[in-house]
C-alpha positions in Angstrom: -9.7 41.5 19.9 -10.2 38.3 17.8 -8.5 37.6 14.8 -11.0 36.5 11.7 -9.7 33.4 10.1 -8.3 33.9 6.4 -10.6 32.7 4.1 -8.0 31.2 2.2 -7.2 29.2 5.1 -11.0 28.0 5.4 -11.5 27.2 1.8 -8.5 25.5 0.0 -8.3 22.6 2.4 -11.9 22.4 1.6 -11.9 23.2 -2.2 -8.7 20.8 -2.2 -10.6 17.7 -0.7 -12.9 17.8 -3.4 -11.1 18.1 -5.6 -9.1 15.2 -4.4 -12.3 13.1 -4.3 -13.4 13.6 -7.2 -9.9 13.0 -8.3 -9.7 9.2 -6.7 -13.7 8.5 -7.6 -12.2 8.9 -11.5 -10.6 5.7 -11.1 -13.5 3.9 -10.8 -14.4 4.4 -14.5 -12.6 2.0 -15.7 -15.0 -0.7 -14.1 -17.1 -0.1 -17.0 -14.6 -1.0 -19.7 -14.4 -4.5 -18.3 -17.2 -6.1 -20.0 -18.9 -8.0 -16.7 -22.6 -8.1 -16.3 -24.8 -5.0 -14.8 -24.0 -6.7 -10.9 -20.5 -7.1 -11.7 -19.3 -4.1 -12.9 -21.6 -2.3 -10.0 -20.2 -4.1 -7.5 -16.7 -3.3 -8.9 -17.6 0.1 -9.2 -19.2 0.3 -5.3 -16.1 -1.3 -4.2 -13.4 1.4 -6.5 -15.4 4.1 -5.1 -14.6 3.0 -1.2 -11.7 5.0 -0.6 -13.5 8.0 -2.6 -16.5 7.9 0.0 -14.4 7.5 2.8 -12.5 10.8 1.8 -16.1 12.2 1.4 -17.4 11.3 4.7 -14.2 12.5 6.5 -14.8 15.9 4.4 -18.5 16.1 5.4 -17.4 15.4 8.7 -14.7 17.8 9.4 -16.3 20.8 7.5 -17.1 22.2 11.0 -14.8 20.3 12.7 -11.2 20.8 10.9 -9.7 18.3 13.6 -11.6 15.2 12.1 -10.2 16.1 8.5 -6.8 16.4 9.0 -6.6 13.1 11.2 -8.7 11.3 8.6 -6.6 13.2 5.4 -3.3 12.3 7.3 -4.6 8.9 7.9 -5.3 8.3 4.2 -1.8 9.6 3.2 -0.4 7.1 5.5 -2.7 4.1 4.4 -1.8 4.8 0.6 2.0 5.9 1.5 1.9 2.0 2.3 0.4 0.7 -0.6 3.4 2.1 -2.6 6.2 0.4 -4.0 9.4 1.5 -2.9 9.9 3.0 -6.3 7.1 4.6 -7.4 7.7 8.2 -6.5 4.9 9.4 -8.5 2.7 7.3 -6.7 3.5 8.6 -3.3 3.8 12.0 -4.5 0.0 12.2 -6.2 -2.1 10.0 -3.3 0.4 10.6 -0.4 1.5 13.8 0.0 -2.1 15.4 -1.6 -3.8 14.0 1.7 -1.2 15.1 4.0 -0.9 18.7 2.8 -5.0 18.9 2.6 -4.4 17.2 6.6 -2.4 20.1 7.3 -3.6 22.8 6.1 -7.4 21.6 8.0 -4.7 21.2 11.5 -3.5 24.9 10.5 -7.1 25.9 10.2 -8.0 24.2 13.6 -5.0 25.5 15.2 -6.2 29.5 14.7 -9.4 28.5 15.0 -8.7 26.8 18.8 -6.6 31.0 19.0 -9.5 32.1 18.3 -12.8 30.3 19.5 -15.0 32.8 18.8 -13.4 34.3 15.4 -15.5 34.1 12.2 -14.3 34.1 8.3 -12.7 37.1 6.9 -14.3 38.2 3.6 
C-alpha cells in the first residue's frame, strides 16, 4: 500500500520559497530612493531583482520536480553563505540557512516521494 505524502511536507517548502522571494525581491525598493533617471533606477532595479528571479525560476521549476529546488535552494545558501563576512552571523543566518532548510525540506519531499512513486497528497 502507498503511503500519501503529508501535505505539510508538500506545501511549506513551497509556501516558504515564496515567501523567501518575495522576501529578497524587497531589497530592490531601495533602487527608487536613489534619485537616477527612469533607465537608471530600472536597470538597478532589473539587476537587485536577479537573485529574486532566480529563486523564482528554480521554484517554478522544482514545483513538480522537488529535486531541482533543493539543488538550486542549497545552491543559493552556498553562493550567499560566501558573500558573508566572517562576522555577520545575522547575515548567514537570514539568506543562508533560509535556502538550505527550504533545500531540505524539497530533498525530504523528493526522498518519500522517490518511496513512493505513485503516492499522491494527503488532505
Amino acid at each position: 500500500m502507498k503511503k500519501p505524502i503529508h501535505p505539510v511536507l508538500f506545501w511549506l517548502p513551497r509556501i516558504l520559497g515564496i515567501l523567501f522571494v518575495l522576501f529578497i525581491s524587497m531589497f530592490s525598493l531601495d533602487v527608487f530612493s536613489m534619485g537616477g533617471g527612469f533607465w537608471v533606477t530600472q536597470g538597478g532595479f532589473f539587476v537587485h531583482n536577479l537573485p529574486s528571479l532566480a529563486l523564482a525560476v528554480t521554484l517554478a521549476a522544482g514545483w513538480r520536480r522537488e529535486w531541482i529546488a533543493a539543488v538550486g535552494f542549497f545552491f543559493i545558501g552556498i553562493r550567499f553563505l560566501l558573500m558573508a563576512d566572517a562576522g555577520d552571523a545575522i547575515f548567514v543566518v537570514v539568506f543562508s540557512v533560509i535556502p538550505f532548510l527550504v533545500g531540505a525540506l524539497f530533498l525530504a519531499g523528493w526522498l518519500q516521494r522517490r518511496k513512493n512513486p505513485q503516492s499522491k497528497i494527503a488532505g
